[in-house]
DRENMI-635737 format. One line per field, with one value per residue (C-alpha): residue number from 1; residue in one letter; x, y, z. Coordinates in steps of 0.001 Angstrom, whole numbers. Layout:
REM DRENMI-635737
n <- c(NUM,...)
res <- c(a,...)
c1 <- c(X,...)
c2 <- c(Y,...)
c3 <- c(Z,...)
REM end
This chain:
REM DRENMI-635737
n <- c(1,2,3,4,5,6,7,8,9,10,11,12,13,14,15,16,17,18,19,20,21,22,23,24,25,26,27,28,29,30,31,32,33,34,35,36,37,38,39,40,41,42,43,44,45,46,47,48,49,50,51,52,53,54,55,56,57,58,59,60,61,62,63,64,65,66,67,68,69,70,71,72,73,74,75,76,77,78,79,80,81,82,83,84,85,86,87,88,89,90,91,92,93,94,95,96,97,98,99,100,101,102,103,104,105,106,107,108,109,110,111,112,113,114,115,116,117,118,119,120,121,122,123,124,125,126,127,128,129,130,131,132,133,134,135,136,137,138,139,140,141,142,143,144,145,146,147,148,149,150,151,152,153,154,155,156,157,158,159,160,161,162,163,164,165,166,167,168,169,170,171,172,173,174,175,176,177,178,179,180,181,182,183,184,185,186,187,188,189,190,191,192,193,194,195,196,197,198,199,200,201,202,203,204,205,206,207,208,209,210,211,212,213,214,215,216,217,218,219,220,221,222,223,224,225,226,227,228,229,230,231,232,233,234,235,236,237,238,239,240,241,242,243,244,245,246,247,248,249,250,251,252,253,254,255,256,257,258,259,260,261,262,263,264,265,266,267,268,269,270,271,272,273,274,275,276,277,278,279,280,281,282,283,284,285,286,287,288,289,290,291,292,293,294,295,296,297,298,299,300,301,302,303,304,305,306,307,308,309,310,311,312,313,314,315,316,317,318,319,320,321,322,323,324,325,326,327,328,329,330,331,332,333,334,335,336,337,338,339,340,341,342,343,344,345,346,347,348,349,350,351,352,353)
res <- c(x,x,x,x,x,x,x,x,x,x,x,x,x,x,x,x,x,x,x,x,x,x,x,x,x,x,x,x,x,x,x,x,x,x,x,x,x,x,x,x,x,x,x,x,x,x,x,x,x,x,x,x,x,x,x,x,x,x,x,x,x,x,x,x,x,x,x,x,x,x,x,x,x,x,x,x,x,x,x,x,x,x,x,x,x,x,x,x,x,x,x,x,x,x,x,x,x,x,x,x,x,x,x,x,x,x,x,x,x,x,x,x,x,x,x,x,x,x,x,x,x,x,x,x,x,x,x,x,x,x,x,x,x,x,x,x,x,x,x,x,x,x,x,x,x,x,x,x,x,x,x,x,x,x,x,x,x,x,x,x,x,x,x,x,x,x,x,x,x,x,x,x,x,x,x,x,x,x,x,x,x,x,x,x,x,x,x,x,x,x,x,x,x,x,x,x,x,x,x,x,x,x,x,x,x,x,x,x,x,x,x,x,x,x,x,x,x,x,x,x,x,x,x,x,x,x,x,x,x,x,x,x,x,x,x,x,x,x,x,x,x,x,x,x,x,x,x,x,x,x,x,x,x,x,x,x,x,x,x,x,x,x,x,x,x,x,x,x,x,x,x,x,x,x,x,x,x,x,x,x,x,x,x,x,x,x,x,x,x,x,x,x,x,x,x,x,x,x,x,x,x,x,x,x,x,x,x,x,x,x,x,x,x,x,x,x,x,x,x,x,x,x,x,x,x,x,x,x,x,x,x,x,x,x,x,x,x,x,x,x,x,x,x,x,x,x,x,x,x,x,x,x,x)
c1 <- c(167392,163718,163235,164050,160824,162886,161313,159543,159973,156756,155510,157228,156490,152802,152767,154312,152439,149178,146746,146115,145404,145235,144598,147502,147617,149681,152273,150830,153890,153419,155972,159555,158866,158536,161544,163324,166872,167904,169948,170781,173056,171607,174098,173487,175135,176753,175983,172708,171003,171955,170674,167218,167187,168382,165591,162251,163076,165440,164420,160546,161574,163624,161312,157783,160074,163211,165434,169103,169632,173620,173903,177020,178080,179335,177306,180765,178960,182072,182237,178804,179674,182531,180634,178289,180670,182999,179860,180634,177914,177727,175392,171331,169820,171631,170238,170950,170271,169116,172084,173023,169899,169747,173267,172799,170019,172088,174689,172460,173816,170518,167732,164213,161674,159012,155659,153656,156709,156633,152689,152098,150344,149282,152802,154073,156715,155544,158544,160790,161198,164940,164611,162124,161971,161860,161707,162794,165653,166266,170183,170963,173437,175127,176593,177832,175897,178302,181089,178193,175215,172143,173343,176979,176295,174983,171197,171416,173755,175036,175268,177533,179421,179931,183312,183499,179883,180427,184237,185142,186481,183787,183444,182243,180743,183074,179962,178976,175315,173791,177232,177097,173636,174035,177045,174565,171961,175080,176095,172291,170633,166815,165747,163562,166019,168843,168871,170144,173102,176142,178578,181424,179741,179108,183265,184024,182015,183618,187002,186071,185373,187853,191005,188030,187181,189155,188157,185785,183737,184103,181236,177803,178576,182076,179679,178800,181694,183403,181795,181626,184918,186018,187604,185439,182685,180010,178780,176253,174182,171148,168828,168456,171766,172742,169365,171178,174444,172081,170609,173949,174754,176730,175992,174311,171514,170444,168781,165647,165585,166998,167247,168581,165570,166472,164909,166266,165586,166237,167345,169079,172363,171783,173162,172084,171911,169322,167222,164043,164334,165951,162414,160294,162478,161917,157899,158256,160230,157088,154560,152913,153131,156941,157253,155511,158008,161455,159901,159449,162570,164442,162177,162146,158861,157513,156536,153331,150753,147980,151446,152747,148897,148762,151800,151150,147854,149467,151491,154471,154426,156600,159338,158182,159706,158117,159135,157066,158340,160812,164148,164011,165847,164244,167105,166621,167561,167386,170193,172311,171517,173020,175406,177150,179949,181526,180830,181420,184688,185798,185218,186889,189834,188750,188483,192769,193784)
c2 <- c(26064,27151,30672,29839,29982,31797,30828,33465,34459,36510,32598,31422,34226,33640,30111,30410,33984,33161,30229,29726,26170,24134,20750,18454,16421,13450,12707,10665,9080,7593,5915,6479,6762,3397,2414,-278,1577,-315,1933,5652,7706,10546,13686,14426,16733,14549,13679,13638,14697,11644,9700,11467,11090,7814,7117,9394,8752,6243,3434,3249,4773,1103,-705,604,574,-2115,386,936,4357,5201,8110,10173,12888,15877,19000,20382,21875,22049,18381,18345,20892,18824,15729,16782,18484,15559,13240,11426,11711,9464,11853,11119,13279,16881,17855,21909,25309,27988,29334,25533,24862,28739,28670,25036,25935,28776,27031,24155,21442,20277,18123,19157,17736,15029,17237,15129,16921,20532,20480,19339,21534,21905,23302,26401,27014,25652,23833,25073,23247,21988,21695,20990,22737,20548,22434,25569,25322,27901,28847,30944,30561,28285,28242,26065,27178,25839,27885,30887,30977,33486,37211,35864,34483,36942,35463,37557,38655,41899,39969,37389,40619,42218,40955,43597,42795,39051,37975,34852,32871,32546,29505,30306,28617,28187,28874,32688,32776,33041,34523,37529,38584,37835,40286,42653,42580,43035,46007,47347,46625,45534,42458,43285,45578,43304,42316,43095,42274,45022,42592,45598,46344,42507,41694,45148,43676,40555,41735,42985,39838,37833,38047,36543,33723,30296,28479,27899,25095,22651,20940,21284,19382,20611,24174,22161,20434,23395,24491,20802,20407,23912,25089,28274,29791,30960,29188,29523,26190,24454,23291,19584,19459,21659,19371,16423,16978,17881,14784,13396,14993,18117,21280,23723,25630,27865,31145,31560,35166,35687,33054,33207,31179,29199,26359,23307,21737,18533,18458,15452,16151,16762,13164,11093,7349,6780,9697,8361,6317,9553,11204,8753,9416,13165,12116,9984,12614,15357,12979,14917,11354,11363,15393,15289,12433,14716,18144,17035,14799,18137,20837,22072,23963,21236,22295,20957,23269,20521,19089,22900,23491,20185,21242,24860,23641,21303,20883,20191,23773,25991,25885,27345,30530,34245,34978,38137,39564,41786,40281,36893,36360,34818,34291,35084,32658,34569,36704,34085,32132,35264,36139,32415,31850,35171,35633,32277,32439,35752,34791,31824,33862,36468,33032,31833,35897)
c3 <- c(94772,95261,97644,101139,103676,106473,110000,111933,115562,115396,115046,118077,120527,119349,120734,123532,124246,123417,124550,120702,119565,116361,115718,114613,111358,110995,108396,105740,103503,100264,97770,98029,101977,102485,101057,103063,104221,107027,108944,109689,111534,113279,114789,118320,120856,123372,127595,128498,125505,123360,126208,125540,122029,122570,124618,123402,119623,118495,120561,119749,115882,115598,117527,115414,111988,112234,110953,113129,113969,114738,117153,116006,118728,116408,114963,113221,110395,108463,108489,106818,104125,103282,103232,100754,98404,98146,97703,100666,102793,105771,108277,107459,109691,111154,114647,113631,115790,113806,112534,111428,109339,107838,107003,105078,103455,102197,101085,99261,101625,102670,100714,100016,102482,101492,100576,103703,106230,104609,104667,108226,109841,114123,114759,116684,113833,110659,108485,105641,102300,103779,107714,110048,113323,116433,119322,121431,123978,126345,127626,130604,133361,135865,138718,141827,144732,147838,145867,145096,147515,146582,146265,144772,141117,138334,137481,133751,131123,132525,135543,133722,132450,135890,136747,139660,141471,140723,140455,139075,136401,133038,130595,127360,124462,121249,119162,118196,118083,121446,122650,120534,122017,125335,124998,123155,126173,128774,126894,127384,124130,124613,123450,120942,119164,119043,115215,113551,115414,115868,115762,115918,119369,120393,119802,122018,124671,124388,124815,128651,129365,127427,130859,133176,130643,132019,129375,125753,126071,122668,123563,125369,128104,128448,129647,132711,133591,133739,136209,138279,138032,139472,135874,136097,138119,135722,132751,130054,129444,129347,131880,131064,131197,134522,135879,134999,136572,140125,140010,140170,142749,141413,143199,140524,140066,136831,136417,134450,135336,131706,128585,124742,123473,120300,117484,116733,113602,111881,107957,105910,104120,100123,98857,102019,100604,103466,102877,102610,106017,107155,106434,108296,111662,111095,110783,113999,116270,115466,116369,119121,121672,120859,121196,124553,125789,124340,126014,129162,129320,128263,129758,125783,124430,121681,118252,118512,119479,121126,122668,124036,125012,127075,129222,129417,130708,133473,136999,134559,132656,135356,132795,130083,128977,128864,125421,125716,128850,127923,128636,127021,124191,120701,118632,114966,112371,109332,110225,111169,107960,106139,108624,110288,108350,108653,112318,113175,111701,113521,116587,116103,115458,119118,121011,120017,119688)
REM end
């Protein structure tokens, strides 16, 4: 495997810090890009965001291109690593956080990039030979508030770990990263000094928590539901999805006083028999009309810069994070490309101990 280009946070606190712009460049594909696969399956993460990628990228990708796109609900990354190593790979396209895409690239589970998708330029975080990044998501916290009006719900991470100022029961993800340094921050390490991680510190943290914790959310939208269906008090999601739930009609609001603000990238299982189709959706998700459409469905930053510049720039821009303010959270995916597996695994083992 050729050197890994590891993605750089100094890149994505410069967009979102800075009123820098640059001008995007299309894709351009040539040859084996244009090959005629007529279908591929696509990983999503369940609820309302495969309704958005349903509806911002796999709807006008089929439409523009004729080719099917199956939406497959599961990010288990072991699943993928077993996929590729028993040649069986049925996944074309892995929507993976940070410490997904690192950690596969790692491992050699993902396949190199066509040149025109490594080369594109115009982007907040520029690409990687094996994944491209998609956008930023911000996490923070949840609550009900007929259950917890203002002054009664934490609004931060020591908040969240303040069991005495604000009792109640805690959902938690099932997934280390963001966890670890959200326990980090609690415990009163700055933002900007959190990597690399003290994971010895982060699981002591963890275990003052762990009698208030109800329950460990297996899935994303399991974080809200939680909390809708009066299984715990405090939760740790997203808000396109705690946004969706209100316009249902569920009682929640979410804090933006304090985020863990992470990438998302897209890469294509080494051994994909649809890889070259798998390419062209990759192309058509960054194209800037199609990354406007997904950011504002999903209140994510896009990783185009004239797209991020447009939105900064309007009546629609309120949610963008402060990723230079001093308490946001960038989360670092070079350490957890080096460092998944092993944590993953032990907290795994904290969450059933």
């Amino acid at each position: 495997m050729s050197k890994l280009l590891k993605p750089s946070r100094r890149a994505v606190l410069h967009g979102l810090s800075t009123g820098a712009m640059a001008l995007a460049a299309p894709a351009v594909f040539t040859g084996r890009a244009f090959a005629q696969d007529s279908k591929i399956t696509v990983t999503s993460w369940g609820g309302s965001y495969h309704e958005m990628v349903q509806t911002n990228f796999v709807e006008p990708f089929t439409a523009e291109t004729g080719i099917e796109v199956q939406l497959v609900d599961n990010g288990d990354m072991a699943k993928v690593k077993a996929q590729v190593l028993s040649n069986s790979v049925t996944w074309d396209v892995i929507d993976a956080p940070a410490a997904f895409a690192t950690s596969g690239a790692k491992q050699d589970l993902w396949e190199e990039l066509d040149p025109e998708l490594v080369n594109m330029s115009g982007l907040v975080e520029a690409p990687n030979p094996y994944y491209m990044p998609l956008y930023l998501y911000s996490g923070g916290l949840l609550w009900n508030t007929e259950r917890h009006p203002d002054g009664q719900h934490p609004v931060d991470f020591a908040g969240f770990y303040d069991v005495e100022q604000f009792p109640g029961r805690r959902c938690m993800r099932s997934l280390a990263p963001e966890t670890l340094e959200a326990a980090l921050v609690a415990d009163g390490v700055a933002p900007e000094d959190l990597y690399p991680l003290d994971v010895e510190r982060a699981f002591a943290k963890l275990d003052e928590l762990k009698p208030h914790v109800s329950t460990f959310a297996s899935s994303t939208p399991e974080q809200v539901s939680s909390v809708t269906q009066n299984e715990a008090d405090f939760s740790y999601s997203y808000y396109n999805r705690v946004n969706s739930a209100r316009q249902g009609g569920a009682a929640l609001d979410f804090s933006f006083d304090q985020t863990n603000n992470s990438l998302d990238f897209f890469a294509i299982p080494k051994g994909s028999p649809n890889k070259e189709a798998a390419m062209r959706f990759i192309e058509f998700c960054m194209r800037p009309e199609q990354q406007k459409a997904w950011s504002l469905a999903g209140f994510y930053v896009p990783n185009r810069m004239s797209v991020l510049e447009e939105i900064r720039n309007s009546d629609q821009g309120g949610y963008l994070p402060d990723l230079g303010n001093g308490r946001n959270v960038v989360i670092d995916p070079a350490w957890w490309g080096d460092n998944y597996d092993a944590v993953q695994r032990r907290y795994a083992e904290w969450m059933i101990s």
